[in-house]
VEXTI-338926 format. One record per residue (C-alpha): residue in one letter; x, y, z. Coordinates in steps of 0.2 Angstrom, whole numbers, plus 2048, in hexadecimal, padded with zeros to 3 digits. Example, Ala and Ser with C-alpha at 12.3 -4.5 7.8 and 13.67 -1.06 7.14 Angstrom:
2
{type:a&x:83E&y:7EA&z:827}
{type:s&x:844&y:7FB&z:824}
END
This chain:
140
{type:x&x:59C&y:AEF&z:67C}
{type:x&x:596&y:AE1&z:673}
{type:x&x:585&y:AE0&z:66B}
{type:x&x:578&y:AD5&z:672}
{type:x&x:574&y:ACD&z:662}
{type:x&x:588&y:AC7&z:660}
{type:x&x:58B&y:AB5&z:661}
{type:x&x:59B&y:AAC&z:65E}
{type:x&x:59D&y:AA2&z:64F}
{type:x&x:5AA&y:A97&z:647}
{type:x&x:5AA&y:A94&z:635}
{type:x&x:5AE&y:A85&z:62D}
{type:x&x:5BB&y:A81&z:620}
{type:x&x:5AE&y:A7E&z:613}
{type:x&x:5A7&y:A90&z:617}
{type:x&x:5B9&y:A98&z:616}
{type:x&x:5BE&y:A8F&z:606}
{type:x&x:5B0&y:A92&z:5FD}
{type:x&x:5B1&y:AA5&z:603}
{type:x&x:5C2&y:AA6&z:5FF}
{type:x&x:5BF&y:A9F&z:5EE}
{type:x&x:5AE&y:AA7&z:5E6}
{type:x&x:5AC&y:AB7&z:5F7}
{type:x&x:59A&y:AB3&z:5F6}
{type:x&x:599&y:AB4&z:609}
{type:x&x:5A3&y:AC2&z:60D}
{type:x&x:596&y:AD1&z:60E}
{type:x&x:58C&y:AC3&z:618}
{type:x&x:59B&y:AC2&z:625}
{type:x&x:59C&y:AD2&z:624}
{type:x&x:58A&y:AD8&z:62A}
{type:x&x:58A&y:AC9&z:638}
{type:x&x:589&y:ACD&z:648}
{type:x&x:596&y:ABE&z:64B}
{type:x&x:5A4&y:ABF&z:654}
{type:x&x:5AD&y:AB3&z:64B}
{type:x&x:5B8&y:AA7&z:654}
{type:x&x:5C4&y:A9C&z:649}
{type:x&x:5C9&y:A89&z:64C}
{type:x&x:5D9&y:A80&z:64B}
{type:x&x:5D1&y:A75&z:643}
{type:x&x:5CD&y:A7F&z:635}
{type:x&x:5DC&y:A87&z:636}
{type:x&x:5E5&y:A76&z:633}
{type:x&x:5D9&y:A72&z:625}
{type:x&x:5DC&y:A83&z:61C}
{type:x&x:5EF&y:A82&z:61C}
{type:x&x:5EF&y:A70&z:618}
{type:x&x:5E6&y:A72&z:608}
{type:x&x:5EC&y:A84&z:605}
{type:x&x:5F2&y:A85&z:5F3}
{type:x&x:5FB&y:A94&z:5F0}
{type:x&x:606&y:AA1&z:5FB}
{type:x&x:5F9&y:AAD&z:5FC}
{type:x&x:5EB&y:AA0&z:603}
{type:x&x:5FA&y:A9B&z:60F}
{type:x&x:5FA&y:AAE&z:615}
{type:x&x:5EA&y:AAF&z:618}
{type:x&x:5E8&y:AA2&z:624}
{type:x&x:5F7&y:AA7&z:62C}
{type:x&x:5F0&y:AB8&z:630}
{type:x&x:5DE&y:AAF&z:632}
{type:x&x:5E8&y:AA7&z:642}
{type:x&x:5F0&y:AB5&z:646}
{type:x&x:5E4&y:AC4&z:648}
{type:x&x:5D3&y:AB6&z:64E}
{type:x&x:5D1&y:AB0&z:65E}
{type:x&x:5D5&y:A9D&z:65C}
{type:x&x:5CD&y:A8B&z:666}
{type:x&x:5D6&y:A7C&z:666}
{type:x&x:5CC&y:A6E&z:66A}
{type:x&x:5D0&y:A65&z:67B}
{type:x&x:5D6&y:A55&z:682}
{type:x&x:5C6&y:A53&z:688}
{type:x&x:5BF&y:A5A&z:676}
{type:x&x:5C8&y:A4B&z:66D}
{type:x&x:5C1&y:A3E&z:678}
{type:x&x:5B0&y:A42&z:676}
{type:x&x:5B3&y:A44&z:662}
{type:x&x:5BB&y:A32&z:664}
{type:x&x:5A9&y:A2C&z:66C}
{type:x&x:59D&y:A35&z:661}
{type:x&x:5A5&y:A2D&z:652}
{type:x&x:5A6&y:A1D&z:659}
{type:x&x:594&y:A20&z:65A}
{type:x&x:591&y:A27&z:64A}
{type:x&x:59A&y:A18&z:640}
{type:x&x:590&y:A0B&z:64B}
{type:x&x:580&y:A14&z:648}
{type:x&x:581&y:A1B&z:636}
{type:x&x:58C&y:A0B&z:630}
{type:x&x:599&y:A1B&z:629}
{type:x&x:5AC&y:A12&z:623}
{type:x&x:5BB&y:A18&z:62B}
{type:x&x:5BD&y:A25&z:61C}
{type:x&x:5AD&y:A2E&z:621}
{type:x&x:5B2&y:A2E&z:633}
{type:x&x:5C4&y:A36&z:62F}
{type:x&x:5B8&y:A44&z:624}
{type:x&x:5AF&y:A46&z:633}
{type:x&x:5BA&y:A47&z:640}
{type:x&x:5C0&y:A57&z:63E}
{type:x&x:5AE&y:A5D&z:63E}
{type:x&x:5A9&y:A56&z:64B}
{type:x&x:5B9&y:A5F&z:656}
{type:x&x:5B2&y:A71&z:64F}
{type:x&x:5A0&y:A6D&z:654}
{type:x&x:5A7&y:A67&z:666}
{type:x&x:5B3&y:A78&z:669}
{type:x&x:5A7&y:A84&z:662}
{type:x&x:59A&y:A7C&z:66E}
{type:x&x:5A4&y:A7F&z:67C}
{type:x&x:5A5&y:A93&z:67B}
{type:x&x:592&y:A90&z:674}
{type:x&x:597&y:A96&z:664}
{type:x&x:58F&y:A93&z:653}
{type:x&x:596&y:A89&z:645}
{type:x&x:594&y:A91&z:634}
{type:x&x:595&y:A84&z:626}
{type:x&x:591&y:A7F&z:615}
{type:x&x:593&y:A6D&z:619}
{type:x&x:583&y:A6D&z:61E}
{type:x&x:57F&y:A59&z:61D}
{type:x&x:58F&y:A55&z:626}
{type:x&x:58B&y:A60&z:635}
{type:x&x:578&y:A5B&z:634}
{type:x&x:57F&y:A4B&z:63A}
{type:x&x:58B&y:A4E&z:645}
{type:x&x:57B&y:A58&z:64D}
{type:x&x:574&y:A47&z:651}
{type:x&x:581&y:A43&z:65D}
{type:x&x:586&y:A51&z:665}
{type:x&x:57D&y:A62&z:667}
{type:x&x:581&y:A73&z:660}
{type:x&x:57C&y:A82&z:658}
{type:x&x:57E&y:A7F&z:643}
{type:x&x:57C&y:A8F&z:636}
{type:x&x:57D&y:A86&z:622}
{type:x&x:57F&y:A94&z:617}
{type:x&x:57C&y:A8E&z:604}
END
């Protein structure tokens, strides 16, 4: 049986790397109540900038043993219109709208399972909040 403090939670790429790198978040994972749900995103992210055989392991087993989302059809659509809004209203260049279109896909999946994103990216996904609503943890 689950506990009724559990909630789910996706961690960002930032929050992974930076763990992966230094573990100054691990006994903090640990002792969560999360249930901790990954992104393909992420995923994709991960392996894309993974540097050695043993950080391509572990997000090979990362997307093996953890239950994974995949943003929608539907998903990728309303990413499109969010940042369409955020370039018009922020005045961001196509660069900053590439950096944060992946962001904008996590916030959008783990909403729809009312999951919590878990970042250290904490300005990016401060804005992204302006647009589109979802439950943000930074951890610094």
């Amino acid at each position: 049986m689950r506990s009724k403090t559990a909630r789910f939670a996706v961690l960002d790429t930032s929050l992974y790397i930076d763990n992966f790198r230094t573990g100054r978040f691990t006994f903090r994972l640990l002792q969560s109540s999360f249930i901790v749900r990954c992104s393909s995103v992420v995923l994709h992210e991960l392996l894309r900038g993974a540097r050695s055989p043993l950080e391509r392991k572990f997000v090979t087993e990362l997307s093996r043993r953890c239950r994974v989302l995949t943003p929608t059809e539907r998903q990728w659509s309303q990413a499109a219109e969010i940042l369409s809004r955020m370039r018009r209203a922020e005045h961001y260049e196509a660069g900053k709208i590439r950096d944060l279109a992946f962001d904008v896909l996590i916030a959008l999946s783990a909403r729809s399972i009312g999951a919590t994103v878990v970042t250290t990216n904490r300005d990016d996904f401060q804005i992204i909040q302006r647009y589109v609503s979802f439950h943000l943890i930074c951890w610094e």
